[in-house]
C-alpha positions, -999 to +999 in steps of 0.1 A: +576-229-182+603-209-195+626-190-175+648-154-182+682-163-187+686-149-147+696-182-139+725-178-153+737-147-131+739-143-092+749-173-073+729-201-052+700-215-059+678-209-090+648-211-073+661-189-046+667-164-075+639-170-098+616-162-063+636-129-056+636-119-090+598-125-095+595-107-063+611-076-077+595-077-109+564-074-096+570-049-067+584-025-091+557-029-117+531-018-086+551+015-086+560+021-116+522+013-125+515+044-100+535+068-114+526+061-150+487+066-138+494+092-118+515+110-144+493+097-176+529+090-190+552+064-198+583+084-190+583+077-150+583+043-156+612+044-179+636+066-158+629+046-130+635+010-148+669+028-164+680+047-127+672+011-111+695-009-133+723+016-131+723+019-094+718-020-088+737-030-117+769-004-123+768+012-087+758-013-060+768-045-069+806-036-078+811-019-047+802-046-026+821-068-006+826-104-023+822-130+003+810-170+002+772-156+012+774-118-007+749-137-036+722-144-007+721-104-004+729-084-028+716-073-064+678-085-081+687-119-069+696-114-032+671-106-007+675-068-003+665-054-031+633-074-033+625-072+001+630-032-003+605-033-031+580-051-019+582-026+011+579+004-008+553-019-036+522-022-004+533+017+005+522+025-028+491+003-032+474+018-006+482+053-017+468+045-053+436+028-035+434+061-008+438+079-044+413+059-067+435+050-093 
């Protein structure tokens, strides 16, 4: 199996990572799925990869507080983010389902 150079970011555990990473991959890809269907265009999917990275990337992770534990929380290897996705990931399931797309 080969792994995305992720491992090499965040702090912690790899697994730990590698899980909260997949987690996020996937969540987004449910919404970005939906809006690309619902839209019958790329384009949604692409400003919402690009406004993701620069608000988790160049906005949130800088202006966090460094501490011993801050890896276990924040950015696409923390739990927040992916836990945040995967929220909003089931919200949109069903709508597409309760849409038929």
């Amino acid at each position: 199996m080969r792994v995305p150079i992720v491992l090499a970011y965040g702090g912690g555990s790899p697994w730990f990572q590698m899980t909260n990473f997949t987690i996020m991959i996937v969540s987004m890809s449910i919404i970005m799925t939906y809006y690309t269907f619902k839209s019958n265009s790329v384009w949604p999917a692409v400003i919402f990869h690009g406004a993701h990275n620069v608000y988790v990337q160049k906005i949130f992770t800088p202006i966090s507080t460094k501490t011993e534990d801050t890896w276990f929380w924040i950015d696409e290897y923390g739990i927040l983010v992916p836990a945040t996705v995967a929220v909003l990931a089931i919200f949109y399931w069903r709508r597409a389902k309760r849409e038929g797309l």
